[in-house]
N, C-alpha and C positions, 0 to 999 in steps of 0.2 A: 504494500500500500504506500509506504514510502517513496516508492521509483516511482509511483504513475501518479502522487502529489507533486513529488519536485519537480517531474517533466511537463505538468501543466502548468508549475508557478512561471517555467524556463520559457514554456509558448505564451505565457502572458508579457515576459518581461524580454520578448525578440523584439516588439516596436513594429519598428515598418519591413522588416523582414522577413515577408510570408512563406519563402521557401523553410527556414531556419525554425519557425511557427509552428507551419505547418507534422514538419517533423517529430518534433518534438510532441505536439499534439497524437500521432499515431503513436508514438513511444509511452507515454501514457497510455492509451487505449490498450494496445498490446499489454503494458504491464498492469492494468485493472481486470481484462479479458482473463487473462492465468490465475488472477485471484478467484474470480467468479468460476473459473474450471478447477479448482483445488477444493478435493474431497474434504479437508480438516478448516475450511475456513470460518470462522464463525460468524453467528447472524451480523454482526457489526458491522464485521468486514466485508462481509455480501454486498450489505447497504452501503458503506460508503466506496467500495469496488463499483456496484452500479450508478450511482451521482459522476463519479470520475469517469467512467466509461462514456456516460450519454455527454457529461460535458470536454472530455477528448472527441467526440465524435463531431458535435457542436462545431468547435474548433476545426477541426481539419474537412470539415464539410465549406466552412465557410474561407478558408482559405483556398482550397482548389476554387472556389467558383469565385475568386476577387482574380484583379487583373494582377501581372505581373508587375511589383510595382521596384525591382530592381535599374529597368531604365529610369524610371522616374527620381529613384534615388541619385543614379551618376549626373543624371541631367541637373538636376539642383547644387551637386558638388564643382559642375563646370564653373 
């Protein structure tokens, strides 16, 4: 439960970096999904396993469908 907090706090705290975001967002999913597949996990952890899971999903839904915003980054640094 620990990995798939920290890699949501990581996709909140990328900014305008939605490849980086985005990433980090499946990494969380993936590491809430093995919670919720793990025989010994307890009711707690179910629950806060699936909050993390629907809001990595959240995330990285709304990242692939935003533009890419890495030219828009170089373009502001010219």
């Amino acid at each position: 439960m620990a990995r798939a907090r920290r890699d949501l706090q990581h996709a909140i705290l990328m900014g305008v970096d939605a490849h980086r975001r985005r990433q980090y967002a499946l990494s969380a999913r993936d590491e809430a999904a093995t919670v919720l597949l793990a025989a010994d996990a307890s009711p707690e952890q179910l629950r806060y396993a699936r909050l993390y899971l629907s809001a990595a999903q959240r995330l990285s839904d709304t990242e692939a469908a935003a533009p890419d915003d890495r030219t828009q980054r170089y373009e502001a640094a010219s």
